[in-house]
N, C-alpha and C positions, 0 to 999 in steps of 0.2 A: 423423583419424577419431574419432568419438565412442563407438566401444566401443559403443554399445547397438544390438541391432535393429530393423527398420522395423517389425516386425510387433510386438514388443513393446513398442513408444514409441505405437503407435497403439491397440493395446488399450488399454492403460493410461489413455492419453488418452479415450480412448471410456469407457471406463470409469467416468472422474473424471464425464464431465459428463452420464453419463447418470445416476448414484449422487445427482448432484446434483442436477440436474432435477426426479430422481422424489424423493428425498428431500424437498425443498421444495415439494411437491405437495403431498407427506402433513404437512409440516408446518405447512403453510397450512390441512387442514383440520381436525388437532389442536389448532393454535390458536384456530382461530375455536369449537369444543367447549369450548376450554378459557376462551374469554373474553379473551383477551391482545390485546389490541388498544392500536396508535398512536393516542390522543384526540387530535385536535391542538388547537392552544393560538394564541396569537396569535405566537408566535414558529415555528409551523410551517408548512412550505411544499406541505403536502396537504388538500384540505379533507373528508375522508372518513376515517372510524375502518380500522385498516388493521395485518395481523397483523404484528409486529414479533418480531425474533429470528431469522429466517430464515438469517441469517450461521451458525447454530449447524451447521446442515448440512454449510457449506463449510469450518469447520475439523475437524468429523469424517471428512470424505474425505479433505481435505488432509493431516491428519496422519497415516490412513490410509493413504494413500497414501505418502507423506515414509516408514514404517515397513517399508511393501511394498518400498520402491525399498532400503531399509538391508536387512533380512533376508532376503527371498528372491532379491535379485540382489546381497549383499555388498558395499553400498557405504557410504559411511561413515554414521553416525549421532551427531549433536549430540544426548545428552541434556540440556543445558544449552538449547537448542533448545527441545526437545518441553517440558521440565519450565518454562521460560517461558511458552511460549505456551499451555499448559494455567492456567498464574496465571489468564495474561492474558484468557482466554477465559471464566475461573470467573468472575472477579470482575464481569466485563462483563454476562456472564452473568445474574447476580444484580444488574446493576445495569438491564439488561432491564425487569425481574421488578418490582424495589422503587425504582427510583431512588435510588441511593446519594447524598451529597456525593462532590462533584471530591477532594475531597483525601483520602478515604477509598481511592478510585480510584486516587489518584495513587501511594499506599504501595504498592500492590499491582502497581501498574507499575514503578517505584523496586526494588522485589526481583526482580521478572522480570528487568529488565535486567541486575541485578547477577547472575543465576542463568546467562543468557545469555553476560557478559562472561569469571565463572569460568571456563566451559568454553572457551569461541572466542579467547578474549581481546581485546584493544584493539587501536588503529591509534599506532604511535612513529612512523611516515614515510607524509608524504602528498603524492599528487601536486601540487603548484599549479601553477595554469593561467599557460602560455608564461615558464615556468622550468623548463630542464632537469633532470632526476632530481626525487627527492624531497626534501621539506623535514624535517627530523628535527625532532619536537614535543613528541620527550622522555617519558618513564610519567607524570607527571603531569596533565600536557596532553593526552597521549592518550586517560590514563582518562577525565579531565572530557568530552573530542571526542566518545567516544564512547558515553560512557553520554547527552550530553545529544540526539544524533543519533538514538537507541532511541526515547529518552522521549518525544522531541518529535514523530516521524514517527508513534509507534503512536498519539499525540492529535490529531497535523493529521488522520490517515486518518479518525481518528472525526470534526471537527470538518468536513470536509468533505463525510459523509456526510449532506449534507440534503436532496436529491431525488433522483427517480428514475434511476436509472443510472447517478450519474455514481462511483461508489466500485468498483461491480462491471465497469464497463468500463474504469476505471483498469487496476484490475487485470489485466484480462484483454491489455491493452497493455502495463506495465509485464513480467509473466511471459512474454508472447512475447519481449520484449526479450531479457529473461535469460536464455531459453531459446538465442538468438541467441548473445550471449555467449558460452555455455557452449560450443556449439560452437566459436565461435571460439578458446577457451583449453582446451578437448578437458578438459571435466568433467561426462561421463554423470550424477552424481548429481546436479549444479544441472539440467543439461537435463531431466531427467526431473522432477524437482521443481518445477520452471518450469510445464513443459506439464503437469503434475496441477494446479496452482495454478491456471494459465489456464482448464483444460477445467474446473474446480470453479468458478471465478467464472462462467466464462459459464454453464454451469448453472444457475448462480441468477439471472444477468440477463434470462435468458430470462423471470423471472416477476418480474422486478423492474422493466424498463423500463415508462415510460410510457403508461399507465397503472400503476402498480402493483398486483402482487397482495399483493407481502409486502413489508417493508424489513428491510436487514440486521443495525440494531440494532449495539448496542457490540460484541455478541458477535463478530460478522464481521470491524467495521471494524475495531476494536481489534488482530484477532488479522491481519488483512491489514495492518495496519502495523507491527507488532510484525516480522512474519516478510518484510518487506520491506526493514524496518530492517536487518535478521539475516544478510541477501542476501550484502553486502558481506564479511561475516565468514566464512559458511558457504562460499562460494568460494574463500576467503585460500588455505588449508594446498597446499603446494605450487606458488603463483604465479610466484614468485620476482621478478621485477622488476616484472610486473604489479599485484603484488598492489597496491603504491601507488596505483595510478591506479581501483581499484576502488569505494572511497568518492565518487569523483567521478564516475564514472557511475553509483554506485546512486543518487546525489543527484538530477541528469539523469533519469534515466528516472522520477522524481516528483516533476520540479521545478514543476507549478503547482501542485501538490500542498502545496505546502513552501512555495511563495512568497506563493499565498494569504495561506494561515496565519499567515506572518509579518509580512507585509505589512498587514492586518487588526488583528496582535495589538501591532502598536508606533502603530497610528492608534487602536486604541480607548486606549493607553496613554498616549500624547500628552494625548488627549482627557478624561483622567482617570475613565475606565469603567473599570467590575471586569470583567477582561479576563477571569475565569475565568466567568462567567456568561451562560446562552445569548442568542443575539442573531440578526439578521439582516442582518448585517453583513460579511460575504465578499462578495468579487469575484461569486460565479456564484449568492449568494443577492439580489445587487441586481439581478444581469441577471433572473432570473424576478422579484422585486418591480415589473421594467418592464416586463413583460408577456412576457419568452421563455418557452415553453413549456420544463418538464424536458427534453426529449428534447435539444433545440436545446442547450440550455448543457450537458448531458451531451457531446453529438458533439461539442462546442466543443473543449473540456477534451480528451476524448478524439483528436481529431484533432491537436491541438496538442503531447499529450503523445506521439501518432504520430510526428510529427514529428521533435522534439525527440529522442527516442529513438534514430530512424533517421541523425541527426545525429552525435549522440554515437559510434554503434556505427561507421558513418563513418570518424570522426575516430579511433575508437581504432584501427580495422585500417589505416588507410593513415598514420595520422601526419601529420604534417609543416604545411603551410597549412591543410589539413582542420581542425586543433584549433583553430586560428584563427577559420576559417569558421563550426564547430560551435556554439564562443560569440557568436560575432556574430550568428548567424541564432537562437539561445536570446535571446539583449536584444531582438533585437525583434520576437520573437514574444511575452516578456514585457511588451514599452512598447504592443504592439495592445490584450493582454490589462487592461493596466490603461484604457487609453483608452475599452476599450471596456465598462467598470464606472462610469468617471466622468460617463461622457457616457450611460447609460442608467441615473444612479443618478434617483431619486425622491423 
């Protein structure tokens, strides 16, 4: 049993997304008072000026929230956490605002993690896939594993963020995941933090999805990947055999998330592009270049990371062929995924 009540899992939840909803109302009409508007450019995939920053909302609730579920019901609190994700959110923030350089960015990420790692600390034993127990990978290797796991996942969240839906329906699949999870390993504070996470994103996707009324800007994606990364760590303390196999389903639960990304960033690399500089060159920015509508490559994405989720979570409760199964049916949900970028590339 999860230790929390029905009545107060669902306030809570109601809570998050109605906080967020209405918030993102008022900040979509602050914005447009205030001028802040998405120009798009030839590298973007909206043809209309469009208030950006809306993400600001959903880490205000969420970590609202994240403080609510620590203090008033005594459950633990990462300030190594909070004091990351506030970097992470400023810097984004003002990167909103002014457009900073990537690498201005990237220092300010580079200390998050490291602020995040302090406190939670690293992974020394990780599960690999249809090898018994875990693999011991040592402090050294572990630090590198996991600071570069941070760094990378709170930049895919951003670099994925380029049409309508599809960052704040991750998310909103993703944190039911965890939330699943958490049941399953009887940890009230991820389950609760899970379901404020989910009920804060769909909040906003309600005015995000296609059509857009707002986007969620670095400030969101940044800090939605940041505290996804974080996921894997924020659950550790007290797993005990589990805990190994943790990184490998935070991975799963945003694996196209991640595959994209990578996937993208060793072909523009190949190709000898400055792989730090914007483009339109993802998987799910060729599918709309071919004419799918945002909504379509958002449900894509999200459906698949459905999937894949439900796969995972599967294989971790019953074990055995399942873990087998789990990665068979992830390859070729990911070989559809590419096939189906190359064959509507343009």
């Amino acid at each position: 049993m999860i230790g929390v009540g029905l009545t107060t899992s669902t306030c809570l939840f109601a809570a998050a997304f109605l906080a967020s909803s209405f918030g993102v109302a008022i900040f979509i009409r602050w914005s447009r008072h205030r001028g802040l508007f998405d120009i798009p450019n030839e590298r973007s995939s909206h043809s209309t000026p469009t208030p950006r920053g809306g993400g600001l909302v959903v880490v205000l609730v969420s970590l609202a929230g994240y403080l609510i579920v620590g203090f008033a019901l005594g459950m633990p609190v990462s300030w190594g956490y909070v004091g990351g994700s506030l970097l992470v959110a400023f810097v984004s923030w003002l990167d909103d605002l002014y457009s900073l350089p990537f690498w201005s960015r990237l220092i300010f990420h580079v200390i998050a993690a490291g602020i995040l790692m302090c406190d939670l600390g690293y992974w020394t034993g990780l599960y690999i896939p249809f090898v018994s127990g875990e693999a011991d990978v040592g402090n050294t290797a572990g630090v590198l594993l996991t600071f570069a796991w941070v760094v990378w996942l709170l930049n895919a969240y951003n670099f994925m963020d380029g049409i309508d839906g599809i960052a704040a329906l991750q998310a909103v699949i993703t944190c039911i995941a965890w939330a699943v999870l958490a049941l399953i390993l009887d940890i009230p504070s991820i389950f609760l933090f899970s379901g404020i996470l989910a009920s804060a994103s769909a909040g906003f996707l309600v005015h995000n999805w296609q059509p857009a009324k707002v986007f969620m800007g670095d400030v969101g994606s940044a800090f939605l990947g940041f505290t996804l990364a974080a996921m894997p760590l924020l659950a550790r303390p007290g797993r005990g055999a589990n805990a190994s196999i943790l990184p490998a389903l935070g991975l799963l639960l945003v694996w196209f998330f991640i595959f994209d990304t990578v996937f993208t960033f060793f072909r523009r690399l190949i190709a000898g592009q400055r792989f730090w500089e914007a483009h339109r060159q993802h998987i799910y920015q060729k599918l709309v270049i071919s004419g799918w509508e945002h909504s379509r490559v958002a449900l894509l994405y999200g459906l698949m990371s459905a999937a894949a989720s439900a796969i995972a979570l599967t294989a971790f409760r019953f074990s055995g062929i399942y873990r087998y199964l789990a990665f068979l049916s992830v390859f070729v949900l990911t070989s559809a995924l590419v096939y189906l970028g190359a064959r509507n590339k343009r």
